[in-house]
N, CA, C and O atoms as a GROMACS GRO file, in nm:
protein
  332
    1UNK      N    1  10.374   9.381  18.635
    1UNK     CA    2  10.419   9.356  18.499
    1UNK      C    3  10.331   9.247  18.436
    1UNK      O    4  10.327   9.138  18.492
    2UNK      N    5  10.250   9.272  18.308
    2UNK     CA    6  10.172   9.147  18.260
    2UNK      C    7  10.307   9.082  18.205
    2UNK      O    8  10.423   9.121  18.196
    3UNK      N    9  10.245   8.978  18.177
    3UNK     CA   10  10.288   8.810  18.155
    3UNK      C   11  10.311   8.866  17.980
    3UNK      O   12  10.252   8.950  17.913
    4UNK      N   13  10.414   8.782  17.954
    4UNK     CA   14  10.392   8.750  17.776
    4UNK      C   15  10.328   8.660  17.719
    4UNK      O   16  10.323   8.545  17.762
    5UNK      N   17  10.259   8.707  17.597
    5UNK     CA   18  10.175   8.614  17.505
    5UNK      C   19  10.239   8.504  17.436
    5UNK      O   20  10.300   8.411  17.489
    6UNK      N   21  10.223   8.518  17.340
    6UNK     CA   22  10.262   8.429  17.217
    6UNK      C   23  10.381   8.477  17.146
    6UNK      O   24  10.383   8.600  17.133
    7UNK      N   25  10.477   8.416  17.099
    7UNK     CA   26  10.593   8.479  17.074
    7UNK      C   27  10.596   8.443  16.876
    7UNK      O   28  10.598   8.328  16.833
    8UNK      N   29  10.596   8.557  16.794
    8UNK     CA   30  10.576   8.494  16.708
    8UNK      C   31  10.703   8.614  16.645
    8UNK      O   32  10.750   8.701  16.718
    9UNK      N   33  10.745   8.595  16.494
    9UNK     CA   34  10.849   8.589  16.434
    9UNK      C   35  10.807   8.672  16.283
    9UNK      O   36  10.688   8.673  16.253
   10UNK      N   37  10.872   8.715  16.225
   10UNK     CA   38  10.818   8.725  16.092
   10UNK      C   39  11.012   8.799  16.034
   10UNK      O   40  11.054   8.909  16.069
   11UNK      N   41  11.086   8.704  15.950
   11UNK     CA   42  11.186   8.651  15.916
   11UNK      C   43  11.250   8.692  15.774
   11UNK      O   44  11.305   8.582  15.764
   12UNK      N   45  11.276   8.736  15.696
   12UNK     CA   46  11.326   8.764  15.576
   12UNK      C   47  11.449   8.806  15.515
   12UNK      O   48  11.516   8.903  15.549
   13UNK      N   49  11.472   8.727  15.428
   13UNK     CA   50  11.589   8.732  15.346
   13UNK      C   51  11.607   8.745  15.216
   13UNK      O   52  11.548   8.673  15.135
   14UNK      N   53  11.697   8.847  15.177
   14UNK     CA   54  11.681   8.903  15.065
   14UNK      C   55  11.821   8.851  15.012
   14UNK      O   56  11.910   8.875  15.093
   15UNK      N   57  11.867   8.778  14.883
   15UNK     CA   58  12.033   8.754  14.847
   15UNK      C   59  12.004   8.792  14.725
   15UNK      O   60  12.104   8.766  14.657
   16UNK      N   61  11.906   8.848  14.647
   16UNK     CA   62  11.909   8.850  14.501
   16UNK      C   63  11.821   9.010  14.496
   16UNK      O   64  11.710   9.039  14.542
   17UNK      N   65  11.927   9.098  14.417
   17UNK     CA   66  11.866   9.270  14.428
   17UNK      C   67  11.892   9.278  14.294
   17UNK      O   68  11.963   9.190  14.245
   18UNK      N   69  11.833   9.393  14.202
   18UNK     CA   70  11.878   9.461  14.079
   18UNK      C   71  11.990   9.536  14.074
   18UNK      O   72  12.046   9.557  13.966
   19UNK      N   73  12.040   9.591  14.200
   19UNK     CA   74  12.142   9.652  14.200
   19UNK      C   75  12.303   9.579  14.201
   19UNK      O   76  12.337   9.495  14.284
   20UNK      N   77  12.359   9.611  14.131
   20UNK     CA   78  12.514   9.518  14.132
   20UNK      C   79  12.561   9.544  14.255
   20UNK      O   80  12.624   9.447  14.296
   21UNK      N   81  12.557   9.646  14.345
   21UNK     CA   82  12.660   9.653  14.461
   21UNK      C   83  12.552   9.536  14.575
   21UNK      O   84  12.605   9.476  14.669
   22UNK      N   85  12.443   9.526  14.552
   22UNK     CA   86  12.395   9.420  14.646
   22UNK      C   87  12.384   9.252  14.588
   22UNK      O   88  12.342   9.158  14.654
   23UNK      N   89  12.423   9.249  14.478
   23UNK     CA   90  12.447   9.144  14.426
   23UNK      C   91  12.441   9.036  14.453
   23UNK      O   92  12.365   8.950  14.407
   24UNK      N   93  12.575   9.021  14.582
   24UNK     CA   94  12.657   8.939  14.589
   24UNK      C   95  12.636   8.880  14.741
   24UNK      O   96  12.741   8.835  14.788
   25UNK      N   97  12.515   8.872  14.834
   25UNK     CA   98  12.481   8.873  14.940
   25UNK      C   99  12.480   8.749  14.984
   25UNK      O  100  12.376   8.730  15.048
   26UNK      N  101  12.562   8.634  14.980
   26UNK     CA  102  12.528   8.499  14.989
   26UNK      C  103  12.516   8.457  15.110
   26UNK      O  104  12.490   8.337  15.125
   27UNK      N  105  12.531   8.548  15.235
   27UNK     CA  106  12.528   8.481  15.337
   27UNK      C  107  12.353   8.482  15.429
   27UNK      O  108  12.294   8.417  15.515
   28UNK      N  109  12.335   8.589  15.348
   28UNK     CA  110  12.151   8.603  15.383
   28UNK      C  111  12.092   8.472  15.408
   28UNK      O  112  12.108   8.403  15.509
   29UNK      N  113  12.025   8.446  15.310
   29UNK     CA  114  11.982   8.298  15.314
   29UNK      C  115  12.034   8.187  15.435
   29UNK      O  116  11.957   8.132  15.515
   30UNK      N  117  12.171   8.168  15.430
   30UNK     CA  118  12.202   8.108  15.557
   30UNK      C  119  12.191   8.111  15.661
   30UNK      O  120  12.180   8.010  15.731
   31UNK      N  121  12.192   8.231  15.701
   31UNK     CA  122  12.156   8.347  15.830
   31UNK      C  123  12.061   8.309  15.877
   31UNK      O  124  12.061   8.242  15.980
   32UNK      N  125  11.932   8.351  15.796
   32UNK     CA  126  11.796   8.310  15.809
   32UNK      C  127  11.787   8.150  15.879
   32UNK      O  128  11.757   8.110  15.992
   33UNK      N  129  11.821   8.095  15.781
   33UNK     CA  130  11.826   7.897  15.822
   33UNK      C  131  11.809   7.858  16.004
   33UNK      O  132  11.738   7.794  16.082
   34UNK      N  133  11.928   7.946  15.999
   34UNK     CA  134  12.038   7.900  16.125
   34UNK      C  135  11.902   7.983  16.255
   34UNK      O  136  11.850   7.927  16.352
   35UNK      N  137  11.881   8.116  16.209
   35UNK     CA  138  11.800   8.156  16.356
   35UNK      C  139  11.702   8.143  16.298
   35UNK      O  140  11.657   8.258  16.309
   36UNK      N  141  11.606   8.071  16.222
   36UNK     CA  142  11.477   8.002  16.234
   36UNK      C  143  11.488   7.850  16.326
   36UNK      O  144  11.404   7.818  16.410
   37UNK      N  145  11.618   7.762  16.288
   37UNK     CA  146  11.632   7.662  16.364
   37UNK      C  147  11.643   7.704  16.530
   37UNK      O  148  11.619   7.634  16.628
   38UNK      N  149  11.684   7.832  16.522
   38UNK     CA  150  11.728   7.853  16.694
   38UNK      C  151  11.560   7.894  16.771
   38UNK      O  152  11.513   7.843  16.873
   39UNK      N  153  11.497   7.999  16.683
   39UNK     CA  154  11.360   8.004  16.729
   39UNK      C  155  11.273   7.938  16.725
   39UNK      O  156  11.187   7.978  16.803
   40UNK      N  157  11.245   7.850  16.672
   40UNK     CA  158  11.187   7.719  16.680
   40UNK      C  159  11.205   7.611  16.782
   40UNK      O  160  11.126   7.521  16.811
   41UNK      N  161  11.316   7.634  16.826
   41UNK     CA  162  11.380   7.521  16.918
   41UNK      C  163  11.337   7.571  17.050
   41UNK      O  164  11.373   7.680  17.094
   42UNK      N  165  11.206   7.431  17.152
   42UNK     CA  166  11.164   7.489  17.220
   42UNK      C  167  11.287   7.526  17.338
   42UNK      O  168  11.272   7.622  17.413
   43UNK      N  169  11.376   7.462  17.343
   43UNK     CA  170  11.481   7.488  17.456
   43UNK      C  171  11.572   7.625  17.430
   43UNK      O  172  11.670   7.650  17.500
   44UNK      N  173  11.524   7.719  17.310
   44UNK     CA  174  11.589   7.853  17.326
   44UNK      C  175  11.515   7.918  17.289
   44UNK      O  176  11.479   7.986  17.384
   45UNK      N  177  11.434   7.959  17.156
   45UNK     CA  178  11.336   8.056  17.104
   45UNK      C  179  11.227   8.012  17.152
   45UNK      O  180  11.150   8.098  17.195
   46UNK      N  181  11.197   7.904  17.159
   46UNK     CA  182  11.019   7.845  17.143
   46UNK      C  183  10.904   7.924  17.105
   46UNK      O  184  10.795   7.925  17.163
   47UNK      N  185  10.951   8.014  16.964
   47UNK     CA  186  10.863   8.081  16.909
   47UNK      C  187  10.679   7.972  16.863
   47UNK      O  188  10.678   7.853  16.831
   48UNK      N  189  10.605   8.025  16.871
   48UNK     CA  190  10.487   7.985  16.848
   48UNK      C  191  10.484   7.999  16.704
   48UNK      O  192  10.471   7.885  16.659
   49UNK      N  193  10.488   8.053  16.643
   49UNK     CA  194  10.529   8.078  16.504
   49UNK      C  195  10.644   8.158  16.429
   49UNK      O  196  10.673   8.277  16.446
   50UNK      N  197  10.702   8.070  16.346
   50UNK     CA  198  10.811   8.178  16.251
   50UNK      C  199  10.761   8.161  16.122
   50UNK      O  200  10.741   8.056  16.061
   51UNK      N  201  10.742   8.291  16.085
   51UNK     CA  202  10.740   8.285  15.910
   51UNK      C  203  10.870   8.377  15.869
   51UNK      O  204  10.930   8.478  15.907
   52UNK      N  205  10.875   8.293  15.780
   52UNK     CA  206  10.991   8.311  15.707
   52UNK      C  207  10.968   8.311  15.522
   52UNK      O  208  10.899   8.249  15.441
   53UNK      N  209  11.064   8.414  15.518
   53UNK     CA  210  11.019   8.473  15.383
   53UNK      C  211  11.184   8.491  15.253
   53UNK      O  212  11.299   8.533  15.266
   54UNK      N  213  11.134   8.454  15.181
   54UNK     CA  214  11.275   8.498  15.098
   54UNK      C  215  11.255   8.578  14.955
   54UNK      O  216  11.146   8.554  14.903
   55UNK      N  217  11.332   8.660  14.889
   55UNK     CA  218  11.346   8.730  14.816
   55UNK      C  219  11.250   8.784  14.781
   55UNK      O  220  11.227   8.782  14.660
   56UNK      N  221  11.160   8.852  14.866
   56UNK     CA  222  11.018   8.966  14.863
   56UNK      C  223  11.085   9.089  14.828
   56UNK      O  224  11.180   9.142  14.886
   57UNK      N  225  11.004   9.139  14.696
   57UNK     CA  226  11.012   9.253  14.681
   57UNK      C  227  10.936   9.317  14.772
   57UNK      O  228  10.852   9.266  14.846
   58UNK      N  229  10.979   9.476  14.762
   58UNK     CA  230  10.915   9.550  14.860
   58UNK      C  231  10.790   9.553  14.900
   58UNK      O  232  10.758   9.541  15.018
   59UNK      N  233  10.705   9.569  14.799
   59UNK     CA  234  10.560   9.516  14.786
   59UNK      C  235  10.527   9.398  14.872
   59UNK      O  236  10.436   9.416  14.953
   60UNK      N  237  10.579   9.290  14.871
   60UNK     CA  238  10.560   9.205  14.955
   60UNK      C  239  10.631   9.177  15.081
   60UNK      O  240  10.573   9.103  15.161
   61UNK      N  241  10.728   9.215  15.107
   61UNK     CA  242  10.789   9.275  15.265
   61UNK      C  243  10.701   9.355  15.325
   61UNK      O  244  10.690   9.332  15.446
   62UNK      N  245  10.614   9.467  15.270
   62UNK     CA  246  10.516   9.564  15.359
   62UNK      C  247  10.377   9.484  15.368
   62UNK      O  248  10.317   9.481  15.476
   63UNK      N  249  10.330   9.425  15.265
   63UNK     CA  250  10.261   9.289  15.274
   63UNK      C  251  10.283   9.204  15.425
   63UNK      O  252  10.225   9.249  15.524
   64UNK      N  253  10.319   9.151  15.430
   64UNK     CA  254  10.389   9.049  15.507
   64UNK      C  255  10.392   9.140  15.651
   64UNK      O  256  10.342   9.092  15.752
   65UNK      N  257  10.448   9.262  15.652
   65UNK     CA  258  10.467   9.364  15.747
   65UNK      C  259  10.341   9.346  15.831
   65UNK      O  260  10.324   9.284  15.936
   66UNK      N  261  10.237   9.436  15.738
   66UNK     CA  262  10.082   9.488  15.759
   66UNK      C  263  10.031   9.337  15.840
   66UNK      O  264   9.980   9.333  15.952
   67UNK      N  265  10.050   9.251  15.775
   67UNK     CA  266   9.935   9.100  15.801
   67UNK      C  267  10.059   9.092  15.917
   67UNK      O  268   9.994   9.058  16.015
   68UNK      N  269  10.138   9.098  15.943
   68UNK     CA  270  10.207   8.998  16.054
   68UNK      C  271  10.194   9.112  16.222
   68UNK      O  272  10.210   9.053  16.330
   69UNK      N  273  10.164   9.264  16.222
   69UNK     CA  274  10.128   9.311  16.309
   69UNK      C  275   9.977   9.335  16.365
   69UNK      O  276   9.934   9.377  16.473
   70UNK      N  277   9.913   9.290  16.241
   70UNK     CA  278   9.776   9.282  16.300
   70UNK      C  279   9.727   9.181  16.338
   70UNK      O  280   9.620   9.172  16.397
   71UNK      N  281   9.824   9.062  16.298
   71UNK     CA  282   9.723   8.901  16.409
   71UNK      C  283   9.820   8.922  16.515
   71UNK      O  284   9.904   8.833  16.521
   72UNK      N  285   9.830   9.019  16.604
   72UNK     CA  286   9.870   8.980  16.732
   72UNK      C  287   9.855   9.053  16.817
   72UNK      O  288   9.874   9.170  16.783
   73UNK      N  289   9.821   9.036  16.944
   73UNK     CA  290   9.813   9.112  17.069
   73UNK      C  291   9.925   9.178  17.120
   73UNK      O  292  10.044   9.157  17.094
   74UNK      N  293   9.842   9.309  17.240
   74UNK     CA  294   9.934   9.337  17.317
   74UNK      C  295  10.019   9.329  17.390
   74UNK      O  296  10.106   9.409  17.425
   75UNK      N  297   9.990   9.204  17.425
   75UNK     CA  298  10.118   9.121  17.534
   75UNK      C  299  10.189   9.016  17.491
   75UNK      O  300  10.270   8.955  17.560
   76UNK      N  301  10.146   8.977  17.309
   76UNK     CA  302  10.253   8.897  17.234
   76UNK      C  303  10.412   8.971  17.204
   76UNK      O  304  10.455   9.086  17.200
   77UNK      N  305  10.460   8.850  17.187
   77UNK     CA  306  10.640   8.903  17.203
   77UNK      C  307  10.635   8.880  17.025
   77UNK      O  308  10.583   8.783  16.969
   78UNK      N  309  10.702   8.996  16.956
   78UNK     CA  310  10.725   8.995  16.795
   78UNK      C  311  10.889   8.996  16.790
   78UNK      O  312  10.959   9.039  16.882
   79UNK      N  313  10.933   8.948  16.680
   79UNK     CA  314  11.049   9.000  16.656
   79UNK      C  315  11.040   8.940  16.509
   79UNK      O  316  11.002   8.832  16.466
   80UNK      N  317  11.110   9.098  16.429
   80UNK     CA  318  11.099   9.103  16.300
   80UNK      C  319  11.231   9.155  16.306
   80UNK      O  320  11.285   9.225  16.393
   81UNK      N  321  11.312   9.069  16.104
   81UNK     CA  322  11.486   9.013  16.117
   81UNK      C  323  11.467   9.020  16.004
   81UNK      O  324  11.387   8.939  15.957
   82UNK      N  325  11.541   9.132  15.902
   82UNK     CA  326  11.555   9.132  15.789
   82UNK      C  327  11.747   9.077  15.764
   82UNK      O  328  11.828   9.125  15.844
   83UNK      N  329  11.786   9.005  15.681
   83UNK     CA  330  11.898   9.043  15.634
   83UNK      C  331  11.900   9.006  15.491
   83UNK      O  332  11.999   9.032  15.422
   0.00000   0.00000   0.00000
């Protein structure tokens, strides 16, 4: 089994939509807060990097997408967290 790389993150939160039924999403933003503090923290995530993103339109969520799977290797650990 190879070893893992670099553990990196790419984070986003959306609380503000055009649509009225998504309106009202206030807990997004918080969400985000709370497990960027947890992945960051070398004694549980000890992510190497988190980016973190808020109210990207789509355009810039696939943005963000594209650039955040191509700086990384095969044996880096990703985890990508929309709410």
């Amino acid at each position: 089994m190879e070893s893992v790389g670099n553990k990196y993150s790419l984070i986003i939160a959306n609380n503000r939509y055009k649509e009225r039924l998504f309106s009202k999403l206030s807990s997004s933003l918080k969400d985000v807060h709370e497990l960027v503090k947890l992945l960051k923290n070398a004694n549980i995530g000890n992510f190497k990097k988190v980016d973190k993103r808020e109210n990207c339109s789509s355009a810039k969520i696939n943005e963000s997408l594209e650039f955040f799977f191509k700086g990384c290797n095969k044996n880096d650990m990703l985890l990508f967290y929309f709410s």
